[in-house]
C-alpha positions as CSV (number, residue, x, y, z in Angstrom):
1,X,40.4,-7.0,11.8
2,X,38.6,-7.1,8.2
3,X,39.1,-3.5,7.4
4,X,40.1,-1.9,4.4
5,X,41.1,1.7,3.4
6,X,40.7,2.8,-0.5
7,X,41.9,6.6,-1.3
8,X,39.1,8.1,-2.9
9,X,39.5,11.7,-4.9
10,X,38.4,13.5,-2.2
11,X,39.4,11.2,0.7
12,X,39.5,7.7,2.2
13,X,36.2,5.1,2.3
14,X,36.5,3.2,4.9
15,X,35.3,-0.1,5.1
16,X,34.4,-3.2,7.2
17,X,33.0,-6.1,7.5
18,X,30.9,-8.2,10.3
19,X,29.3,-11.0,10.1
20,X,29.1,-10.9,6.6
21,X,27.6,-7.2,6.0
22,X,29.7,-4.1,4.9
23,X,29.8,-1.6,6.6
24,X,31.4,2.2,5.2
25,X,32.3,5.5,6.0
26,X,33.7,8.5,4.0
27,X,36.4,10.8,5.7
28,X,37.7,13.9,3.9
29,X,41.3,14.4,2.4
30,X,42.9,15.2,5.4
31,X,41.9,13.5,7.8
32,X,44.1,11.6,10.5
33,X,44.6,8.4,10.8
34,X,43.8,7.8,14.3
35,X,40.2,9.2,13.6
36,X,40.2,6.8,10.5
37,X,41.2,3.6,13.0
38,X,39.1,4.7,16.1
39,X,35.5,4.9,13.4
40,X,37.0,1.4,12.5
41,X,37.3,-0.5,15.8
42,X,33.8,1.4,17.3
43,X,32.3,0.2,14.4
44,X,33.6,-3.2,15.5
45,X,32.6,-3.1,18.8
46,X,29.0,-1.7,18.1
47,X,28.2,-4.2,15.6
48,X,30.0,-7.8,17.3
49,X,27.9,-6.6,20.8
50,X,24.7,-5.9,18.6
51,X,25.0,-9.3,17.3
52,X,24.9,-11.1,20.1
53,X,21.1,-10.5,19.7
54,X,21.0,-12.9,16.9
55,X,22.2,-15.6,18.8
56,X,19.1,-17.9,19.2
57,X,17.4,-20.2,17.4
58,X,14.5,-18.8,14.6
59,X,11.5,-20.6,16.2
60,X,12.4,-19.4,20.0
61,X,13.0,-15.9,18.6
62,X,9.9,-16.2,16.7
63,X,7.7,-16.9,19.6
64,X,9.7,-14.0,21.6
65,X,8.3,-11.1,18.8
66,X,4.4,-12.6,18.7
67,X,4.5,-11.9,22.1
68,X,5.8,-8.8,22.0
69,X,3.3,-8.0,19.4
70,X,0.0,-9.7,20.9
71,X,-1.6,-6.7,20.7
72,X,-1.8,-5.7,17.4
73,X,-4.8,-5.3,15.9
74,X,-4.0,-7.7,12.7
75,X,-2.4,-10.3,15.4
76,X,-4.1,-13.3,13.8
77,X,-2.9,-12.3,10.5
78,X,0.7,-12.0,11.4
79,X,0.3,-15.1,13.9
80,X,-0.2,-17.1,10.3
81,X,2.1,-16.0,8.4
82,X,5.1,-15.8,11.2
83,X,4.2,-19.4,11.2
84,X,5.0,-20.0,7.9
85,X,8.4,-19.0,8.8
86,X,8.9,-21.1,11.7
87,X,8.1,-23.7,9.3
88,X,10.9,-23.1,6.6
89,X,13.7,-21.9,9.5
90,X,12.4,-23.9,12.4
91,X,15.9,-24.8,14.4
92,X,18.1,-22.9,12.8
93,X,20.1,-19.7,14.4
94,X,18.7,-16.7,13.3
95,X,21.8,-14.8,12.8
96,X,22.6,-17.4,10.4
97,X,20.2,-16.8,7.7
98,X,20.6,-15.2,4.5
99,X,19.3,-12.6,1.9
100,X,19.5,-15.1,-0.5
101,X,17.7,-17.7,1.7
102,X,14.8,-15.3,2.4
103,X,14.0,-14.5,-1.0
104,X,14.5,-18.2,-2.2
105,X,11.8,-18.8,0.3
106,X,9.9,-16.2,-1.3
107,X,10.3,-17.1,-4.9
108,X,8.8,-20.8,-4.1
109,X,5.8,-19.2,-2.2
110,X,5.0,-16.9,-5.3
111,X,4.9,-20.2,-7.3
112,X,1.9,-21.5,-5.8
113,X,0.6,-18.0,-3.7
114,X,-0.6,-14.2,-4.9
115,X,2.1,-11.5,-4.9
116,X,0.1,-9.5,-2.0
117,X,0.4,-13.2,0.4
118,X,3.9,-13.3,-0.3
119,X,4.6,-9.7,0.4
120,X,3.2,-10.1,3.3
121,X,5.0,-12.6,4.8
122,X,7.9,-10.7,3.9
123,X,6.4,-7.9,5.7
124,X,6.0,-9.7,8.5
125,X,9.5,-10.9,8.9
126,X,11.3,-7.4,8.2
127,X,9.1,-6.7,11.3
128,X,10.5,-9.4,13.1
129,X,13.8,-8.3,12.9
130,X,13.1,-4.8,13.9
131,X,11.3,-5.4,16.9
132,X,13.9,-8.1,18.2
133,X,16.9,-5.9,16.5
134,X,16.1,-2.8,15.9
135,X,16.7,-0.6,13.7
136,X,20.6,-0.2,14.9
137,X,21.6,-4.0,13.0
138,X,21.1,-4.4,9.4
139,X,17.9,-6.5,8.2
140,X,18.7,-9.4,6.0
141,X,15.0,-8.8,4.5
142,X,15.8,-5.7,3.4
143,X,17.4,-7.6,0.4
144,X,15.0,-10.0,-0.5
145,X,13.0,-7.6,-2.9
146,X,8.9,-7.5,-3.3
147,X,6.9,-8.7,-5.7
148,X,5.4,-6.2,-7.7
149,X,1.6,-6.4,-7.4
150,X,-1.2,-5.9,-10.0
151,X,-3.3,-2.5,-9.8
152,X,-6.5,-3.5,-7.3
153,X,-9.7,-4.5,-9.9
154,X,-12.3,-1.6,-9.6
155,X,-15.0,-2.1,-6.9
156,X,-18.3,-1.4,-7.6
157,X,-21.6,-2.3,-5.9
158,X,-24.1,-4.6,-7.6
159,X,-27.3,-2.9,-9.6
160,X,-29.4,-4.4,-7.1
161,X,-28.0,-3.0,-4.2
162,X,-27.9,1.0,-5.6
163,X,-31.5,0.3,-6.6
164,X,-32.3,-0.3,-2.8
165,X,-30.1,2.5,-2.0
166,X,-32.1,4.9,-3.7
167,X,-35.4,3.6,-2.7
168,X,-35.0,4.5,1.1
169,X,-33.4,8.2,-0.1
170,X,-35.2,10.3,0.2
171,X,-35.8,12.9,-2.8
172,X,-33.1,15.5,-3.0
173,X,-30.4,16.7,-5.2
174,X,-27.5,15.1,-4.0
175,X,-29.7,11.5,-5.0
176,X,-30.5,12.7,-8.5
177,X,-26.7,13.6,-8.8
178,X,-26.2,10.2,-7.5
179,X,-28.3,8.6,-9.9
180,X,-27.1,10.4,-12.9
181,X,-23.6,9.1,-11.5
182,X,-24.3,5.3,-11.0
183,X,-26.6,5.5,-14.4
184,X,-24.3,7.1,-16.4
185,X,-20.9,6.6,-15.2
186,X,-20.1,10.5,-15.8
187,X,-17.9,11.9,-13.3
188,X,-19.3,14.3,-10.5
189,X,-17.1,17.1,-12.2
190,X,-18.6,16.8,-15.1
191,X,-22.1,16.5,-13.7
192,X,-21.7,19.3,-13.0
193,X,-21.3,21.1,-16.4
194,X,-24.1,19.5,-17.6
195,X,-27.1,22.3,-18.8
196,X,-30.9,20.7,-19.0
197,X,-30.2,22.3,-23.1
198,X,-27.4,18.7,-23.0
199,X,-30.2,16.3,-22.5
200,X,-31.7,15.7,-25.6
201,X,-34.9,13.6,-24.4
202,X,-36.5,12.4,-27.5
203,X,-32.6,10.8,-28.9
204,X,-32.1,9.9,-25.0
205,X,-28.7,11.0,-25.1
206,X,-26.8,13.4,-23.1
207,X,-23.9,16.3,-24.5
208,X,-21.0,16.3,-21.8
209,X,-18.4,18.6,-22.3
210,X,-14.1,17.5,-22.1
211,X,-12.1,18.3,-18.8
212,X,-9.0,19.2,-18.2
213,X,-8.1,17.2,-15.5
214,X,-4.9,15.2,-15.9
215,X,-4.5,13.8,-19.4
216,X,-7.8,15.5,-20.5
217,X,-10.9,14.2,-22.2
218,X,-13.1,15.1,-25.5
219,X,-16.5,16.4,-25.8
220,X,-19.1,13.5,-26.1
221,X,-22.4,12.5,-26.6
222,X,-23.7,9.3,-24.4
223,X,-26.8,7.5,-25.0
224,X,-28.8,7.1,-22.3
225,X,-30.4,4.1,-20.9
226,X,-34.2,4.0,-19.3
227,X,-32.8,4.3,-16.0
228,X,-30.1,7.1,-17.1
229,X,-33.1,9.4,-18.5
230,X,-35.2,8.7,-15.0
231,X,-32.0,10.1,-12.8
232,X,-31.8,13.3,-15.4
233,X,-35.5,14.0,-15.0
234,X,-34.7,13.5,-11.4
235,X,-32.3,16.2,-12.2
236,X,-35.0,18.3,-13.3
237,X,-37.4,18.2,-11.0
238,X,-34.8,19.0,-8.5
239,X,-33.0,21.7,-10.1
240,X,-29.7,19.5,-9.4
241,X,-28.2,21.3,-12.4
242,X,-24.4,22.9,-11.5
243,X,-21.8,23.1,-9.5
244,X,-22.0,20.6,-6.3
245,X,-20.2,19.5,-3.4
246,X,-19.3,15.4,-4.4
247,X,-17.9,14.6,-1.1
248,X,-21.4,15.3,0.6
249,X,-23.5,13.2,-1.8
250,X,-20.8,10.6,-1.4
251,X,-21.2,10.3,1.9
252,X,-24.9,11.0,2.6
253,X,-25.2,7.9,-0.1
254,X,-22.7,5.8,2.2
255,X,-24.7,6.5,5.3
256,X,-28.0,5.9,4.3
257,X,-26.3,2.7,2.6
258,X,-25.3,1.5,6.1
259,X,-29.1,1.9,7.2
260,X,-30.4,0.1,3.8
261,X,-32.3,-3.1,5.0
262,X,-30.8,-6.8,2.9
C-alpha cells in the first residue's frame, strides 16, 4: 500500500496516495497505531471504490451530465462549451486526465479567446465532475487556476435615450434629481447637499461639497452645461433641494424606462 508515516512535533501525518492524489491526515502524539493503519486502509477503500466512477470514456460521460443538467436555465450555454471539451478529450478515459492537461487546454484557449470564455469553460467542467463525482473524489479542475479578468467597462445609456426618458416623466422631484444626476454626473449623496445658494446661475457652475465616503473627495466647483443648468432650475421649481431616497428615483426612472416607446 503507498502509505507513509512522517513524525511530526506534535504527532504523525499520515499520508496516501490513489490514483495519483495525496491524501493526509494528522493524528496526535499518542496515538495508536492501529487507529493510524485502520484511517489508512478506509481511506483506501473509500477512494479505489469511488474511483470506479471515472472509469468511462470523456465523451460518454460528457453526454451523461448534459443530461443530467437539461434543465438549467443557461443549458445552451453550457451545451457549447461542454462541447468544446468533448472536442479536446473526445475518447479518452476520464479518470485519466490531468491538472496539467486541463490548464494546458486552457492556456491555448486564452491565446485566441477572452479570460471570461475561458473561465467559463472551466466552470463548466469543474461542474462536470461534481455532478458525476461528487464532491466526495477530488476534482482535477480544481488545479487548473482562472484567469484573472479585467474590471467590467462602465455601462451607461446613450444621451438619446435619457432624453426620451425624461420626456414621458412626468414632472416631479425624483426626475429633476435625476436630471441633475445624468447632467452632471454628481452622485445622489451629494445631490443632496447641494443648497439653491451653490448654483451660481450667471457663471453656470455649481459648489458641491467633499464626502466622506471611502477614500474621500474635495470641495469643488463644476461648470455646468445648458442641459445641467435646465435639471437645477428643474430643481427649483420642484423644491428637490435635500436629503432624498436614491433607490426610489432609481427605480421610478427604470420603470418608466421600460414603458419609454423606441
Amino acid at each position: 500500500m503507498p502509505a507513509h508515516q512522517t513524525a511530526t512535533r506534535s504527532g504523525v501525518q499520515a499520508h496516501i496516495r490513489i490514483h495519483g492524489v495525496l491524501h493526509r491526515q494528522h493524528f496526535r502524539r499518542g496515538t495508536p497505531p492501529a487507529v493510524i493503519r485502520a484511517w489508512l486502509l478506509a481511506t483506501e477503500l473509500r477512494y479505489r471504490r469511488l474511483s470506479t466512477k471515472r472509469t468511462g470514456l470523456f465523451d460518454d460521460d460528457a453526454r451523461a451530465y448534459l443530461q443530467a443538467v437539461a434543465a438549467m436555465p443557461t443549458y445552451a450555454q453550457r451545451h457549447l462549451h461542454v462541447s468544446e471539451w468533448i472536442a479536446v478529450f473526445g475518447r479518452l478515459p476520464r479518470g485519466l486526465i490531468t491538472a496539467d492537461q486541463i490548464a494546458a487546454q486552457l492556456h491555448a484557449w486564452r491565446k485566441t479567446k477572452a479570460a471570461a470564455t475561458v473561465n467559463k469553460r472551466r466552470t463548466a467542467l469543474m461542474h462536470l465532475y461534481t455532478v458525476l463525482d461528487g464532491k466526495a473524489l477530488p476534482n482535477p479542475v480544481k488545479d487548473a487556476p482562472k484567469f484573472p479578468e479585467p474590471a467590467p467597462a462602465p455601462r451607461a445609456l446613450p444621451y438619446a435615450v435619457i432624453r426620451q426618458i425624461f420626456k414621458v416623466m412626468p414632472e416631479s422631484r425624483s426626475k429633476a434629481r435625476l436630471r441633475v444626476l445624468a447632467y452632471t454626473g454628481i452622485p445622489p449623496g451629494q445631490i443632496a447637499t447641494i443648497h439653491p445658494t451653490d448654483v451660481d446661475w450667471r457663471a453656470r457652475t455649481v459648489a458641491v461639497a467633499g464626502r466622506q465616503k471611502g477614500k474621500g473627495t474635495r470641495a469643488r466647483v463644476v461648470p455646468l452645461t445648458a442641459h445641467a443648468v435646465a435639471a437645477f432650475r428643474a430643481m427649483q421649481r420642484t423644491n428637490a433641494w435635500g436629503p432624498c431616497s436614491s433607490a426610489g428615483s432609481f427605480r421610478s426612472s427604470v420603470e418608466v424606462g421600460r414603458r419609454c416607446p423606441s
